[in-house]
C-alpha positions in Angstrom: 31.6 8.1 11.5 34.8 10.2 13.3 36.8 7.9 15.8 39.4 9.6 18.5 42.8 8.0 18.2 43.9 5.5 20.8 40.2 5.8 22.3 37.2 3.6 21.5 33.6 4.7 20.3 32.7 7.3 17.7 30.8 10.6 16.6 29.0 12.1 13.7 27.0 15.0 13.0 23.4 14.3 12.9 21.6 14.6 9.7 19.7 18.3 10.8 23.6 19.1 11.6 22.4 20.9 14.8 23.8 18.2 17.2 26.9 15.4 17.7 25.8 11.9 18.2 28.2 9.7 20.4 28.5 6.0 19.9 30.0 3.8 22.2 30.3 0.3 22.2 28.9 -1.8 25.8 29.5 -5.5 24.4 27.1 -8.2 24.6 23.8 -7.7 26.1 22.3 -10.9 27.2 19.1 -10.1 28.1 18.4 -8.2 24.5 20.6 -10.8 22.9 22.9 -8.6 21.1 25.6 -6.1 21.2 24.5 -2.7 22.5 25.6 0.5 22.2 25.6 3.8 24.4 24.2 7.3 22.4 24.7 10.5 23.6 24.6 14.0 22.1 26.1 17.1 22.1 26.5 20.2 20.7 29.3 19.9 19.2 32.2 18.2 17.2 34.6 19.6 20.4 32.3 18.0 23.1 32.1 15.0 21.0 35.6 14.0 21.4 35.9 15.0 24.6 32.5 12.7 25.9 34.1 9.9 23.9 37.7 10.9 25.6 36.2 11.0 29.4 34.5 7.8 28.4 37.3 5.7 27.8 39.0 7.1 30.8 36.1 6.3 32.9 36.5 2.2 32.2 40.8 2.6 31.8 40.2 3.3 35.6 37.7 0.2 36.7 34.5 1.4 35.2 32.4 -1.5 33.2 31.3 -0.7 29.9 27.7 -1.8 30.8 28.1 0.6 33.6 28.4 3.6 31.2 24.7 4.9 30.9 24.2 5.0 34.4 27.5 7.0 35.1 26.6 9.4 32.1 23.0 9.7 34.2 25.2 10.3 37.6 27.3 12.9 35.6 24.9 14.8 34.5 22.2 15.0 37.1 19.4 13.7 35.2 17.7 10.7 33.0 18.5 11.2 29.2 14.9 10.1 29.7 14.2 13.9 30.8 15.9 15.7 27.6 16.1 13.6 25.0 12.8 14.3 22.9 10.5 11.8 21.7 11.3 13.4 17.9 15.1 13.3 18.5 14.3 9.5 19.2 11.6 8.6 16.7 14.0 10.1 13.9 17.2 8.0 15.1 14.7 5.1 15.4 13.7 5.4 11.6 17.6 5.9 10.4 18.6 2.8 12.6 15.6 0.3 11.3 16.5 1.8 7.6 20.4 1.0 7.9 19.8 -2.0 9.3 17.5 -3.3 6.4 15.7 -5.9 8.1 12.5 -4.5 7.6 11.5 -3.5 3.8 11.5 0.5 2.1 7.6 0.1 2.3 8.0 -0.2 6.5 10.3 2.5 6.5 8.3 4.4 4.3 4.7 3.9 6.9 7.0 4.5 9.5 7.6 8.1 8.4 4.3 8.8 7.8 3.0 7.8 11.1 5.9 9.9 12.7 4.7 12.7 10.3 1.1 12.4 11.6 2.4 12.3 15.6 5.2 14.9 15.9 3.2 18.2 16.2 1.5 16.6 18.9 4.1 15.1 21.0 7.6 15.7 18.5 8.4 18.3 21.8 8.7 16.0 24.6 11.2 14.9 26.3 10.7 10.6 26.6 9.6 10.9 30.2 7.2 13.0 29.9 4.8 11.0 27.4 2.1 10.0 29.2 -0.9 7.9 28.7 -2.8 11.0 29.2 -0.8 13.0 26.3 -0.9 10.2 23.8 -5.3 9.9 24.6 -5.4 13.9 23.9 -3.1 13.7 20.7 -5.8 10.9 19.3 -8.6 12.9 20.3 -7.3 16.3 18.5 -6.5 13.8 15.5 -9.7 12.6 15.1 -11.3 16.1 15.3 -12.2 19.1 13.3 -12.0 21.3 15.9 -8.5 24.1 16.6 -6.9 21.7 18.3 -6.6 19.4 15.3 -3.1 20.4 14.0 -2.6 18.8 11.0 -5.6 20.9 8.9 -7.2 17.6 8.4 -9.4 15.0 10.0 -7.5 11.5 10.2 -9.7 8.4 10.3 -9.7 6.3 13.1 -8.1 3.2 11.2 -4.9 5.6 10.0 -5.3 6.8 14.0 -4.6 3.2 14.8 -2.2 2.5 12.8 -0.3 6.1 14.0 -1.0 4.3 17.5 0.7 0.5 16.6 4.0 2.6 15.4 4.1 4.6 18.6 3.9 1.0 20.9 7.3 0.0 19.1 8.6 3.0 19.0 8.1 3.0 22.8 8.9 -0.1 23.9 12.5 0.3 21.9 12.8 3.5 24.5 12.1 1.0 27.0 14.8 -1.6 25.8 17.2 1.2 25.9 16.4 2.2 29.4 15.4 5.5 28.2 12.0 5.0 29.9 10.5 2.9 32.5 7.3 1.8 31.3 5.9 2.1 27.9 2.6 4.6 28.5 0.9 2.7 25.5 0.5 -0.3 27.1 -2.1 1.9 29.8 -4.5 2.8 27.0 -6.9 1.6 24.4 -5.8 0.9 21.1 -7.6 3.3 18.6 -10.6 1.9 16.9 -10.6 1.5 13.2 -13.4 2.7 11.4 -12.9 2.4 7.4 -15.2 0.4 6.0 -14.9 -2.8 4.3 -13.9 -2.7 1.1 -16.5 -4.3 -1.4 -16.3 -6.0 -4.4 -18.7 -6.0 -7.2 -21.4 -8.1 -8.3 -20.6 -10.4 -11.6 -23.2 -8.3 -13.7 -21.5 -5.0 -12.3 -18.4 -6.4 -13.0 -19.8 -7.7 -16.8 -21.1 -4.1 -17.1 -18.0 -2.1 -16.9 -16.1 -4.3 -18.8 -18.6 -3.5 -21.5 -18.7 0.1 -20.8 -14.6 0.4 -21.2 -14.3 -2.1 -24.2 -17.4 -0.1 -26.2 -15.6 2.8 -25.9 -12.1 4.3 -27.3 -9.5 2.8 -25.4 -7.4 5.3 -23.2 -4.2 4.8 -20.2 -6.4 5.2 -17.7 -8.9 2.8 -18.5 -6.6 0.0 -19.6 -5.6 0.2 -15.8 -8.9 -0.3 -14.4 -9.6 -3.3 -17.2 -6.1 -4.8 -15.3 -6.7 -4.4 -11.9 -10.5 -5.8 -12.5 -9.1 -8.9 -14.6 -5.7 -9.3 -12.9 -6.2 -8.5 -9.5 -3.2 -5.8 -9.2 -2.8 -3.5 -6.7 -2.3 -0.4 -7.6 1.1 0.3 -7.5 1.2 -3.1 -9.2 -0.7 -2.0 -12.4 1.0 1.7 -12.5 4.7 0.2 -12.2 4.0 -2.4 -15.7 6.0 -2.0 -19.0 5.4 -4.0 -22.1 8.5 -6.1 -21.5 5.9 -7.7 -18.4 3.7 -8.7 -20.4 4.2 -11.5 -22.9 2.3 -14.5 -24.0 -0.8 -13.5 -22.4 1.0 -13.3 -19.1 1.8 -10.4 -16.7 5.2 -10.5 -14.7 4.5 -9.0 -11.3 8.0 -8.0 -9.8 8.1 -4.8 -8.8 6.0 -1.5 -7.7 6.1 1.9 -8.5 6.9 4.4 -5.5 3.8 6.4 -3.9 5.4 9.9 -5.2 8.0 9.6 -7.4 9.4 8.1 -10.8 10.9 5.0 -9.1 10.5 1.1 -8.5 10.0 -1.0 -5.4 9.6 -4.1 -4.7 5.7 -5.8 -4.2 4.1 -5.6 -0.8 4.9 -9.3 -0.1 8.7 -9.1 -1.9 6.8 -11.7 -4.3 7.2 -12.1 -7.9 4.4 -13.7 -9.7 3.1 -14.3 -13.1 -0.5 -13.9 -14.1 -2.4 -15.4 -16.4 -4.5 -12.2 -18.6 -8.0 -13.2 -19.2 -8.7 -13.9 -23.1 -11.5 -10.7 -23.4 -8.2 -8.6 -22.6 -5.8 -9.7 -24.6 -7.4 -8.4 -27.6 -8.0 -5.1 -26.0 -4.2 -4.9 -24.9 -2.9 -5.6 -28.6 -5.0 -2.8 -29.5 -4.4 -0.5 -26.6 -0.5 -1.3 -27.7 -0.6 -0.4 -31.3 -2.5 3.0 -30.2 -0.1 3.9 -27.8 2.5 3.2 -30.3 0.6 6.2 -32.6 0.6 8.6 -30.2 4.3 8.1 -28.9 5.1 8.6 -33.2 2.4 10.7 -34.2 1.3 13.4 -30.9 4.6 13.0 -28.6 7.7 12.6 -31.2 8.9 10.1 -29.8 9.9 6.1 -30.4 8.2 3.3 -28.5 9.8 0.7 -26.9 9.1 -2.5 -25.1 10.0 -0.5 -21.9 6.9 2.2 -22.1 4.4 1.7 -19.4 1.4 -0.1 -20.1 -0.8 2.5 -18.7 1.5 5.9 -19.2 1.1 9.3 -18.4 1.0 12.1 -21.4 4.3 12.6 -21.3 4.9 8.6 -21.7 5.8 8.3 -18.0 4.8 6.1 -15.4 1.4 7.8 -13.8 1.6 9.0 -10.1 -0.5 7.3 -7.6 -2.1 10.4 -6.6 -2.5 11.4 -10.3 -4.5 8.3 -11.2 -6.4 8.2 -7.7 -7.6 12.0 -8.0 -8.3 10.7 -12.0 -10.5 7.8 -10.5 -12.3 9.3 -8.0 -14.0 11.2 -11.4 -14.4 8.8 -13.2 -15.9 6.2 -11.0 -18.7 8.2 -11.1 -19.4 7.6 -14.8 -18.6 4.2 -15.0 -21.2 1.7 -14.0 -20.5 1.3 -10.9 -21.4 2.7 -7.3 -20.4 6.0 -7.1 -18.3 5.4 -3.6 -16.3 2.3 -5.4 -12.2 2.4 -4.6 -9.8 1.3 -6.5 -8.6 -1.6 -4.7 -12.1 -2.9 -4.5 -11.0 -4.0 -8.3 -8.8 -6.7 -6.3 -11.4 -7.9 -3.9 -13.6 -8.0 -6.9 -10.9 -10.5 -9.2 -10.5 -12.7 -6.1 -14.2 -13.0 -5.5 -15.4 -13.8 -9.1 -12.4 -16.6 -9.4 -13.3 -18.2 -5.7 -17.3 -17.6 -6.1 -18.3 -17.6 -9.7 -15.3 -19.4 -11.8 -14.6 -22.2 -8.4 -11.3 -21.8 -8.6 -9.5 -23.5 -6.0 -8.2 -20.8 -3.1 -4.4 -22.0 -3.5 -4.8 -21.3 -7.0 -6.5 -17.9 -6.3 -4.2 -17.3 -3.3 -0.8 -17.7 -6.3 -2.8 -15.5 -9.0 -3.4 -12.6 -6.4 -0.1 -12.2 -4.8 -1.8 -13.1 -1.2 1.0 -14.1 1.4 -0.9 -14.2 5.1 -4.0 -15.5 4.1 -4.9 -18.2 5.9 -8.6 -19.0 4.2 -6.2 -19.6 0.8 -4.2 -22.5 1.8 -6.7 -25.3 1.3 -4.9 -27.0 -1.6 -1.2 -27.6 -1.4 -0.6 -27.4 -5.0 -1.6 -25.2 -8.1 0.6 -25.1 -11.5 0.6 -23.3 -14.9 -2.7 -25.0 -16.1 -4.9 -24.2 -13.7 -4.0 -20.7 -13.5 -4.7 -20.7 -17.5 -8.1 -22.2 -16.6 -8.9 -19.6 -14.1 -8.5 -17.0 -16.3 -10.1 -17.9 -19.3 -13.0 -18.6 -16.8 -13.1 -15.3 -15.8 -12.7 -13.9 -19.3 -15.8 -15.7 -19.8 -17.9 -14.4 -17.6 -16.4 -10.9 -17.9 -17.5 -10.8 -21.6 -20.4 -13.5 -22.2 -20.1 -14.7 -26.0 -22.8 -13.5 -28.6 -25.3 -16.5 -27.7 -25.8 -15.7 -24.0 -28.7 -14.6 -22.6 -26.8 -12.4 -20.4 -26.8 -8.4 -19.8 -23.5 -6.7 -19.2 -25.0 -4.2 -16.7 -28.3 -5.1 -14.8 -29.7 -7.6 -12.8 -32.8 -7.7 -13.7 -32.3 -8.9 -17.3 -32.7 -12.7 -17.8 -34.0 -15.6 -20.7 -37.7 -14.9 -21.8 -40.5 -16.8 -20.4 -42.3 -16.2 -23.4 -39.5 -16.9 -26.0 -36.4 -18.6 -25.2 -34.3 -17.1 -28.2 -35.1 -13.8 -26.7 -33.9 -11.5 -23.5 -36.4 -9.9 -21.4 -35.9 -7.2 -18.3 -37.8 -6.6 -15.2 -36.6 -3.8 -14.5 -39.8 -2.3 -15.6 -43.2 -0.8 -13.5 -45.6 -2.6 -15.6 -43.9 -5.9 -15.1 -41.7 -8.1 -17.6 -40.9 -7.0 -20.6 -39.2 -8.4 -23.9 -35.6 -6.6 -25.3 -35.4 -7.1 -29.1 -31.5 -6.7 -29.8 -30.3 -3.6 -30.6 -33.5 -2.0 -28.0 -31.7 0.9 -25.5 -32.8 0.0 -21.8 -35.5 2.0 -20.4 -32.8 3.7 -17.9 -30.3 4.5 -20.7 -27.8 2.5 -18.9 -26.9 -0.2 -21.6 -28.1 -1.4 -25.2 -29.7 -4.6 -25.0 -28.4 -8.0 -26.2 -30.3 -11.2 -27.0 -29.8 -14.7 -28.0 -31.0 -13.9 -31.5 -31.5 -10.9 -33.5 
């Protein structure tokens, strides 16, 4: 920021470098309850000194400093309502909530992207001429697949809404600043969202493609879905691990990896946790360890270290989001599991099995998951290292049944014998129940039987 000697307030170029922004400080403002500021640009470094220059003359001769934005309005003949543009003021929104740092990268980060998703539609208007009528017809044209849609694609009417909440504040700061009158969101209905619930799976779904990953050779990508389905991570959780977080049996949650780049943020909730890995796993991640170690040496050249991701790319990097999504969406379809299944349906799943299946307590559950808001959590007031132990061995348990249950790993329908107890039988079958000798393939093809007794 450029000052003017002898003359308060200052300038800088904005960040397009098209335009001057003028700063001028107006004191305390009691009913926002803090010190304000007066903006203003212009077109360049030469008008910016002389604004800030006829500024200071203006309250050297009587003028109040509060006074300021409504001479500036007299000066020129109009609102700054009626040229500044509701881009120009969305962007200088962003910059101030980001330098202010009240509000965390993730915020900032939305905050962009719903900007990104309005500006074609209304980036081009000036503040006063956003209308409720406008912001109804950019929605519309959002939502549609028609030529009128600008962005080439279809949004849903959940990221609609979400578009919608950042417009209200957005808005209502152009109100605060007396930019606008009235804040034309406040006239229309809220989008409706419209993404369905995410599901969790059922215990022997979740048994089944525990099985399904474990039976196989272990690879990256599949050691991520085993820890989101027995830790509960989300996935920028799971991608942003290194072997230095994991120790004892025990994840350290601190930090996330960024949506598209190489980088670290902090969680969703700014929480750091530590969770307990289920016993099934911690076999599977000693040996996931050892081969990753052999490829490092062996394929890539190169020396492994405590500070390799867990779950690494080919080129031993941290895996984009995007890269592992697009991966998933693939693979889903081979795994036993329902062909539509997200990703972060892993989490719902982990939180389900520990409340429903395992009875964990939901404080405990709440701790383990890295929940903040959740009010259906705080039943108990207290939870420590021992009962986070027990959850998780409890969920190891029924995530891999030992060799004398009665339990399949993939269908429902199996269950004990009526006709001999040391035996598993399936009704999965036309002709009615039938008995599954061990080592039998199921009917379907979709998992090798298992009894109590060979």
């Amino acid at each position: 920021m450029a000052t003017v000697p002898r003359n308060k307030g200052s300038y800088a170029p904005r960040t397009a470098g098209s335009s001057w922004q003028v700063k001028y400080p107006l004191g305390w403002n009691e009913r926002k309850k803090r010190y304000d500021e007066y903006r203003e640009e212009v077109a360049s470094e030469a008008e910016a000194i002389a604004l800030i220059k006829a500024i200071n003359d203006y309250v050297y001769h009587g003028g109040l400093p509060q006074d300021v934005p409504e001479w500036r309005r007299r000066a020129k003949g109009h609102s700054e309502g009626d040229v500044l543009t509701l881009d120009g003021f969305a962007m200088s929104y962003i910059a101030m909530r980001e330098r202010r740092r009240k509000v965390q990268e993730r915020t900032i980060e939305s905050n962009r992207e719903a900007w990104a998703r309005l500006r074609p539609y209304l980036g081009d208007l000036p503040l006063r001429r956003v209308t409720p009528f406008v912001i109804d017809e950019a929605y519309a044209c959002m939502g549609s697949p028609g030529d009128d849609n600008l962005a080439g694609r279809v949004y849903s009417g959940t990221t609609i809404e979400k578009s919608h909440a950042f417009l209200r504040q957005l808005l209502k700061d152009a109100v605060e600043r007396g930019y606008i009158d009235k804040n034309p969101c406040d006239s229309i209905d809220a989008p409706k969202r419209d993404t369905k619930e995410k599901v969790a799976l059922t215990l022997f779904q979740a048994q089944a493609l525990f099985n399904y990953i474990t039976s196989r050779p272990l690879e990256a990508h599949a050691i991520g879905v085993l820890l989101a389905l027995n830790c509960g991570l989300r996935l920028s959780e799971m991608l942003a691990l290194t072997w230095q977080d994991y120790e004892g049996g025990v994840l350290s949650v601190t930090k996330a990896l960024n949506k598209e780049k190489q980088t670290y943020k902090s969680t969703k909730n700014e929480d750091n946790r530590r969770v307990p890995v289920p016993m099934p796993l911690i076999p599977v991640l000693d040996e996931w360890q050892k081969i990753q170690r052999r490829i490092y040496s062996d394929n890539l050249g190169l020396r492994w270290s405590e500070g390799a991701p867990i779950v690494n790319s080919r080129n031993a990097k941290h895996i984009l989001q995007r890269s592992f999504t697009r991966w998933f969406d693939s693979a889903r379809l081979e795994y036993p599991i329902p062909d539509d299944f997200e990703f972060h349906g892993f989490r719902h799943t982990y939180v389900t099995l520990l409340s429903r299946d395992c009875g964990v307590d939901r404080r405990t559950a709440k701790s383990m998951s890295g929940h903040k808001n959740d009010q259906a959590f705080d039943i108990y007031t207290h939870t420590n290292d021992e009962w986070q132990r027990r959850a998780a061995n409890e969920l190891g348990d029924i995530l891999q049944p030992n060799d004398g249950a009665r339990k399949c790993y993939n269908c429902a329908y199996w269950g004990v014998s009526p006709l001999d107890a040391d035996r598993g039988a399936c009704w999965n079958n036309p002709a009615g129940l039938i008995e599954v000798k061990a080592g039998d393939s199921c009917g379907k093809g979709l998992f090798i039987a298992k009894t109590a007794k060979a």
